[in-house]
Wavefront OBJ file of the C-alpha trace (Angstrom):
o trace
v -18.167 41.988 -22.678
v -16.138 39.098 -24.366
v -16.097 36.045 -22.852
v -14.122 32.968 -22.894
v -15.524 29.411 -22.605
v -13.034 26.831 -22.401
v -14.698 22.863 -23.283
v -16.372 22.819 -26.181
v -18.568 20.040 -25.191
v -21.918 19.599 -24.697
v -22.199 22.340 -21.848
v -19.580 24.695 -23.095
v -21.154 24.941 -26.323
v -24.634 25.327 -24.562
v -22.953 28.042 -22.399
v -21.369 29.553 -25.461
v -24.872 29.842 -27.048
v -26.898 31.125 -23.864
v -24.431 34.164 -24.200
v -23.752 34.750 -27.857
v -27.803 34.718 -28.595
v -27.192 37.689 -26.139
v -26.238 40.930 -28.074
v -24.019 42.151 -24.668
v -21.928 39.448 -25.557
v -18.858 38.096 -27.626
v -17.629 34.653 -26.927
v -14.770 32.930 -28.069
v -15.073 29.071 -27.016
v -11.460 27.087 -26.763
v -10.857 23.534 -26.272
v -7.697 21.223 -26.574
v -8.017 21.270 -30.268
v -8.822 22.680 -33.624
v -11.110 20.010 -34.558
v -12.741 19.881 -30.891
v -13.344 23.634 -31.127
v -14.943 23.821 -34.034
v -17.475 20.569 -33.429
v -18.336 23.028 -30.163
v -19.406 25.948 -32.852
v -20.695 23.814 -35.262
v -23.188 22.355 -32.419
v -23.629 25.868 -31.794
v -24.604 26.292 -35.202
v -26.746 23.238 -35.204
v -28.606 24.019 -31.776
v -29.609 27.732 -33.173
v -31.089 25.758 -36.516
v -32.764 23.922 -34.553
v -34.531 26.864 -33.157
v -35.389 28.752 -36.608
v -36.515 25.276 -37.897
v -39.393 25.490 -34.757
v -39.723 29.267 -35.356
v -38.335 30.211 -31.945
v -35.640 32.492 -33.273
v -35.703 34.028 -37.082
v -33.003 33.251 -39.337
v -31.484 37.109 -38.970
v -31.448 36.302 -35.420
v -29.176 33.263 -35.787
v -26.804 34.905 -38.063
v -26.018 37.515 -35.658
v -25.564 34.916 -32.647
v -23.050 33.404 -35.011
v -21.176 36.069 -35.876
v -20.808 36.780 -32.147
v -18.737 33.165 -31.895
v -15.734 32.832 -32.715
v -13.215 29.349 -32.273
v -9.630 29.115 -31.358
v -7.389 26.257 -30.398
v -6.277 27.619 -27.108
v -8.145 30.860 -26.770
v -4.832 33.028 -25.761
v -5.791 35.914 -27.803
v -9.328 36.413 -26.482
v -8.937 39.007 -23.953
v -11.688 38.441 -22.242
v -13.828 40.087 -19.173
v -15.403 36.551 -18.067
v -13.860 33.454 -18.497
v -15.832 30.334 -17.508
v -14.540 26.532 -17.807
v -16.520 24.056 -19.038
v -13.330 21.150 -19.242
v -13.940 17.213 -17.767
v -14.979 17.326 -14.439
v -11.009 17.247 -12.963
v -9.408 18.730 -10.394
v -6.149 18.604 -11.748
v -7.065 19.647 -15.255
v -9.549 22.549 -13.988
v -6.808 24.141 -12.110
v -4.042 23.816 -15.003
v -6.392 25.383 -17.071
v -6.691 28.563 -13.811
v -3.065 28.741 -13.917
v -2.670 29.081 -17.904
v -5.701 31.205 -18.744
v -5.065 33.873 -15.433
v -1.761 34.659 -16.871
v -2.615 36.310 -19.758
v -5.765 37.985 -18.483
v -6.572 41.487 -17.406
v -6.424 42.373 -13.675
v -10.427 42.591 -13.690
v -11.485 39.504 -15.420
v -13.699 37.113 -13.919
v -12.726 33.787 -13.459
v -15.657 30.967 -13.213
v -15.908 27.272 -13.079
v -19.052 25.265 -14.833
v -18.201 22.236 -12.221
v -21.100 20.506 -10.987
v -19.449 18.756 -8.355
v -16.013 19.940 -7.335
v -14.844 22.426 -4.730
v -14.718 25.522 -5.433
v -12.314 26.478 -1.852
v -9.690 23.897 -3.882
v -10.059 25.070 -7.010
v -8.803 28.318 -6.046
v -6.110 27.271 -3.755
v -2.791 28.199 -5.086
v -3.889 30.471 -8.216
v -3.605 34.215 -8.399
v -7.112 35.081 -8.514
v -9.572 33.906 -6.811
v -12.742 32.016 -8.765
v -16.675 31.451 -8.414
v -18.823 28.716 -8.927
v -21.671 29.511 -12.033
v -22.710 25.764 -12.926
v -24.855 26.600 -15.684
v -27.562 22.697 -16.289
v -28.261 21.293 -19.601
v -29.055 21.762 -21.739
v -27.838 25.584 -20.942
v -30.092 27.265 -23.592
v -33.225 25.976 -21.962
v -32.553 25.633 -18.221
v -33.435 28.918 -16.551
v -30.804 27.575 -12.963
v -27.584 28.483 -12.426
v -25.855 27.929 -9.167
v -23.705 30.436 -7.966
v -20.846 28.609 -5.617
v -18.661 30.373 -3.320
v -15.636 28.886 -1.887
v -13.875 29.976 1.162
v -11.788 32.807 -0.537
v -14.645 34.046 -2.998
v -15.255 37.735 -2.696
v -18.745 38.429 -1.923
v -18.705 40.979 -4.836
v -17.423 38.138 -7.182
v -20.172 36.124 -6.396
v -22.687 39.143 -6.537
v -21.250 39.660 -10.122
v -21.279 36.288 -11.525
v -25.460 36.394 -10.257
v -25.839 39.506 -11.999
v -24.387 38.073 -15.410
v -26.828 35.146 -15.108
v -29.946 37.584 -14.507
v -28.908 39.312 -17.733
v -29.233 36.101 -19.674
v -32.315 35.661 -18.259
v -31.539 32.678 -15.734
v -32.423 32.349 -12.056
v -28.993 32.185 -10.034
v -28.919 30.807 -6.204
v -26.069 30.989 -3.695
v -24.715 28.246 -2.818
v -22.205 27.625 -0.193
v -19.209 25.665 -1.391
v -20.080 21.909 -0.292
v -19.877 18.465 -2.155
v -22.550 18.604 -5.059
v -24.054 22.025 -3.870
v -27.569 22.458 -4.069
v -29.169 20.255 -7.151
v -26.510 17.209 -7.243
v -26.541 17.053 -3.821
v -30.238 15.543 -4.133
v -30.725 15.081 -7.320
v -27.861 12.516 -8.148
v -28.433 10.004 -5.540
v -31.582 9.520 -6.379
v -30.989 8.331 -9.773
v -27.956 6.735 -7.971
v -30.787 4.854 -5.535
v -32.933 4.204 -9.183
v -29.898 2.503 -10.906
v -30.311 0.265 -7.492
v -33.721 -0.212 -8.295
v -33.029 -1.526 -11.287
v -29.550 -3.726 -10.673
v -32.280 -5.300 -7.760
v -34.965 -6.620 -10.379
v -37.587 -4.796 -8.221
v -38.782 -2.704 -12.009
v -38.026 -2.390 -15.488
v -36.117 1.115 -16.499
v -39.293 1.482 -18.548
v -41.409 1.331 -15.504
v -38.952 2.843 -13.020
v -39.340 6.027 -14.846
v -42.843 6.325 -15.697
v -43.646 5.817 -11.820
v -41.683 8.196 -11.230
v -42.920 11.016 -14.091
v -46.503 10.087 -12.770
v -46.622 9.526 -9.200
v -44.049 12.235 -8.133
v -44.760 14.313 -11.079
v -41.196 14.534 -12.659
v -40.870 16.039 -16.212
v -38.237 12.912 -16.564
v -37.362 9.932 -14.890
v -34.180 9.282 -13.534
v -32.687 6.958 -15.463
v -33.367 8.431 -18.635
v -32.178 11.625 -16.791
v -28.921 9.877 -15.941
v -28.480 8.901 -19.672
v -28.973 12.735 -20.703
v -26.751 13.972 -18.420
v -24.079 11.022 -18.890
v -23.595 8.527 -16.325
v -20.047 9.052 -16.344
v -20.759 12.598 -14.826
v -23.084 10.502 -12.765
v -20.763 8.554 -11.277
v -18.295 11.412 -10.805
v -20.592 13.414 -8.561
v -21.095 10.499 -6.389
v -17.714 9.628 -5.778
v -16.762 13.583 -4.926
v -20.207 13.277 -2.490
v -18.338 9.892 -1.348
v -14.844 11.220 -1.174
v -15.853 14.589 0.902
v -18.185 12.923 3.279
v -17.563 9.667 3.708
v -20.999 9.092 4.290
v -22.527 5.399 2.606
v -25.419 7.057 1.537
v -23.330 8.515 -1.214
v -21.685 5.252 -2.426
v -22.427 5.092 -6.375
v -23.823 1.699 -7.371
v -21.670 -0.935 -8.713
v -24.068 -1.352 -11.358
v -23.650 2.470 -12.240
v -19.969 2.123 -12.268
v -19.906 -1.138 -14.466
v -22.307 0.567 -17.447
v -19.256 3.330 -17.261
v -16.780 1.111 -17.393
v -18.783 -0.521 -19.975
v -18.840 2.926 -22.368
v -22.676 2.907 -21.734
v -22.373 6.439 -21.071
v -26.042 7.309 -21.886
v -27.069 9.814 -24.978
v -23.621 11.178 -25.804
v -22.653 7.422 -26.817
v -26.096 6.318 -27.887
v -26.745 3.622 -24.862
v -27.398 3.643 -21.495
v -30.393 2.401 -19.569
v -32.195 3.503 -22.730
v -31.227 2.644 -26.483
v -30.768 6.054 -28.651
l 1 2 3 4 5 6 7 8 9 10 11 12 13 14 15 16 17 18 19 20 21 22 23 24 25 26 27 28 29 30 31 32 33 34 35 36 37 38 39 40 41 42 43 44 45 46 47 48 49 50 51 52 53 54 55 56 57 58 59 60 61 62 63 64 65 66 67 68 69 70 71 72 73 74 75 76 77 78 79 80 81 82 83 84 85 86 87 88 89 90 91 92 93 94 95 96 97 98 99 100 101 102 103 104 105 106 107 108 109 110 111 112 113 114 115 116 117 118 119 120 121 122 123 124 125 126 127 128 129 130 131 132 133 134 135 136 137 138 139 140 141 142 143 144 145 146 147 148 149 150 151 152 153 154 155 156 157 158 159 160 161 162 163 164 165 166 167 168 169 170 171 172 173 174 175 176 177 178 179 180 181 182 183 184 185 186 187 188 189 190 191 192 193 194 195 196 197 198 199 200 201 202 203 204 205 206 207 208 209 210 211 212 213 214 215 216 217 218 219 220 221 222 223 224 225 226 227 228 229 230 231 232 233 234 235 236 237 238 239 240 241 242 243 244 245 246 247 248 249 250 251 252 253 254 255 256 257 258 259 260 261 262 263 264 265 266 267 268 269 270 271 272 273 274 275 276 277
């Protein structure tokens, strides 16, 4: 199958490697630009040397993943059986990119968003063919999740299909309902939401906000230094959809998350957040 990833960022280039390390699998990844698109495969390329350097993969193996990528400014001549978008979280720029890509698709391609937030009933308002929630987490190549979303005009045999593409990449899909955040950002984003309070309050140091947290609840990472690897901008983006569709104050994002955004203390992907990189 050939498939299409459109955002060559960080998670469409980790989604574009979880399937071209697959031999079932061509991918052609797309963003805006030339020079965007090929930073995507590059990173690609980086990610998999990465991997031989540790001995996880042999250098035969990489070459082949590679050859199974290939870049193009728009992606309009990849005529592709799954196409998956990976854009800026969006509503207005997710569906744009619906309405361009599902004209010059087959009548049996699969159309899938990567949003980690956004609903997947609005998404597909309006467009032609209907499309399913397969939120992929990152980084894609090692997380085993991926969320399977339905909205309220998803097929059940889309959603069956997209969960069956994930098993054959080896990940773990769940169903999901289509609801503000889904499953994981649901819970997972207010809490570092609630440890960015703890913080603005003076109650702990980030240091010591996440090291009680990686030792007396057992977390692999602690929040705030899980903020800054997912980006805080993303962060903040999830809570204000959890905001926005409930209304509930529980979801309010912290002012003190929304100034270190405003701020460009985006986390890793700009080298400072809570944490210095």
């Amino acid at each position: 199958m050939k498939v299409l990833i459109i955002g060559a960022g960080v998670m469409g280039a980790g989604i574009a490697q979880v399937f071209a390390v697959h031999g079932n699998y061509d991918v052609c990844i797309s963003d805006i630009s030339a020079e965007l698109t090929e930073r995507g495969r590059n990173n690609i390329h980086a990610s998999l040397a990465r991997q031989v350097a540790r001995g996880n993969v042999t250098q035969a193996e990489m070459d082949a993943a590679m050859s199974r990528v290939t870049a193009g400014a728009d992606g309009s001549a990849c005529e592709a059986g799954l196409v998956i978008e990976a854009a800026i979280e969006q509503m207005d720029v997710k569906k744009q990119i619906f309405i361009a890509v599902q004209a010059k698709c087959g009548p049996d391609t699969i159309f899938a968003s990567n949003t980690s937030s956004l609903s997947i009933t609005e998404l597909s308002a309006g467009l032609d063919k209907p499309v399913v929630g397969m939120h992929f987490f990152n980084p894609a190549p090692v997380m085993k999740l991926v969320e399977i979303i339905s909205g309220l005009n998803t097929p059940a045999g889309l959603a069956e299909k997209a969960a069956e593409i994930a098993r054959d990449l080896g990940k773990t899909p769940v169903h999901a309902a289509d609801g503000a955040g889904f499953i994981v950002n649901r819970i997972l984003i207010p809490m570092i939401n609630e440890a960015v309070g703890v913080l603005a309050d003076g109650a702990a140091s980030a240091e010591d906000i996440d090291t009680a947290m990686k030792l007396g609840a057992n977390h692999p990472m602690g929040p705030l230094a899980l903020g800054d690897l997912i980006g805080l901008d993303v962060c903040l983006a999830v809570m204000d959809v959890l905001y926005n569709d409930t209304l509930d104050t529980k979801y309010r994002a912290h002012p003190y998350l929304r100034k270190m955004v405003r701020g460009g203390k985006l986390g890793r992907k700009t080298g400072e957040g809570f944490f210095i990189y």
